[in-house]
C-alpha positions in Angstrom: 159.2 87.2 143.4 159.9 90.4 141.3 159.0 93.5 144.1 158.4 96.9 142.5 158.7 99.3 144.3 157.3 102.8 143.6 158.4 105.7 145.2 156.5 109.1 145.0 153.3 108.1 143.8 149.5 108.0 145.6 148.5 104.5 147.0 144.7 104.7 145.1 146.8 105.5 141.9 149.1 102.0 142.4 146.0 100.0 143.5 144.2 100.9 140.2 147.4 100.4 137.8 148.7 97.1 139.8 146.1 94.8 137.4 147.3 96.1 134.4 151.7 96.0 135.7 150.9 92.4 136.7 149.6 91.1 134.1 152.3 92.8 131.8 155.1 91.9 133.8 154.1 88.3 134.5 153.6 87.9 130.4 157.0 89.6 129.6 159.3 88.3 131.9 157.1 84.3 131.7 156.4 84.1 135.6 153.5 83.3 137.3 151.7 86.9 138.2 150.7 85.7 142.0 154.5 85.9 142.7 154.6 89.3 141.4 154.6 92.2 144.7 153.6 95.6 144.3 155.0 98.2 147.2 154.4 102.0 147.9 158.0 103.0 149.2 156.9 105.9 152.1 160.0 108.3 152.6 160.8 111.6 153.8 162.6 113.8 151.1 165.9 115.4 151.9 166.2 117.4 148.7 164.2 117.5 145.4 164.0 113.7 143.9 161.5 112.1 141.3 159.3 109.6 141.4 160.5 106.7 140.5 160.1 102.7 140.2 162.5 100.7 141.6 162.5 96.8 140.0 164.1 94.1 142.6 164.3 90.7 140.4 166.9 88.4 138.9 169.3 89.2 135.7 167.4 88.2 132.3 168.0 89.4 128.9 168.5 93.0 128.7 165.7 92.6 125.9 163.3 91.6 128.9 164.6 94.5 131.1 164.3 96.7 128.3 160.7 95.5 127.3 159.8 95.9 131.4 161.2 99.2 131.1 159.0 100.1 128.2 156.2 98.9 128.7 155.5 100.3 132.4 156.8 103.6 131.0 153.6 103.6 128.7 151.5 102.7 131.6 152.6 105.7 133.8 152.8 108.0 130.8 148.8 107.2 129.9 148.1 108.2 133.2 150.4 111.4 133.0 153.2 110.0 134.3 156.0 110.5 131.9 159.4 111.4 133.7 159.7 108.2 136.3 163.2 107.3 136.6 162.8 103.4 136.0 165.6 100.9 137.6 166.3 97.8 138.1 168.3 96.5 140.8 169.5 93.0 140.2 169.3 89.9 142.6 171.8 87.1 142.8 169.9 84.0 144.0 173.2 82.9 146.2 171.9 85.9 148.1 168.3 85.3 148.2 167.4 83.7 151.3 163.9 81.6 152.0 163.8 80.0 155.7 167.3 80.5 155.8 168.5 78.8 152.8 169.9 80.6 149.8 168.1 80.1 146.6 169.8 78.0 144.2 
């Protein structure tokens, strides 16, 4: 259920890295990679920002967050990506709603 969410970056680009941040991520963080999602944020700049990556999941060990952060650093950086700003923005599952019903 982790949603990353790249902003800034070409949608061929994402479609040919997505394999390789799945199947990372899913190892890393121990979660099945089909619940992994992968999403081209499309906005409309006001005033110069960077790309970045915005991460959408539950808390874990800052070890995992830090490893996340790491290792999808390398992955952009190989491809000449080295100055995404990288984030995670944490999820409370009393918050999380499926048909209406708040994770627990």
């Amino acid at each position: 259920m982790p949603f990353l969410r790249f902003k800034g970056f070409e949608k061929d680009f994402l479609k040919k890295i997505s394999p390789e941040v799945i199947e990372k991520f899913s190892r890393i963080v121990s979660i099945p990679k089909e619940i992994i999602k992968i999403e081209l944020l499309t906005v409309e700049t006001i005033t110069e920002t960077p790309l970045s990556l915005e991460i959408f999941m539950f808390q874990r060990a800052q070890e995992i967050h830090d490893a996340l952060a790491s290792v999808l650093h390398d992955i952009l950086s190989e491809h000449g990506y080295k100055n995404v700003h990288i984030f995670f923005v944490m999820l409370n599952p009393s918050f999380y709603y499926k048909e209406g019903n708040p994770l627990k």
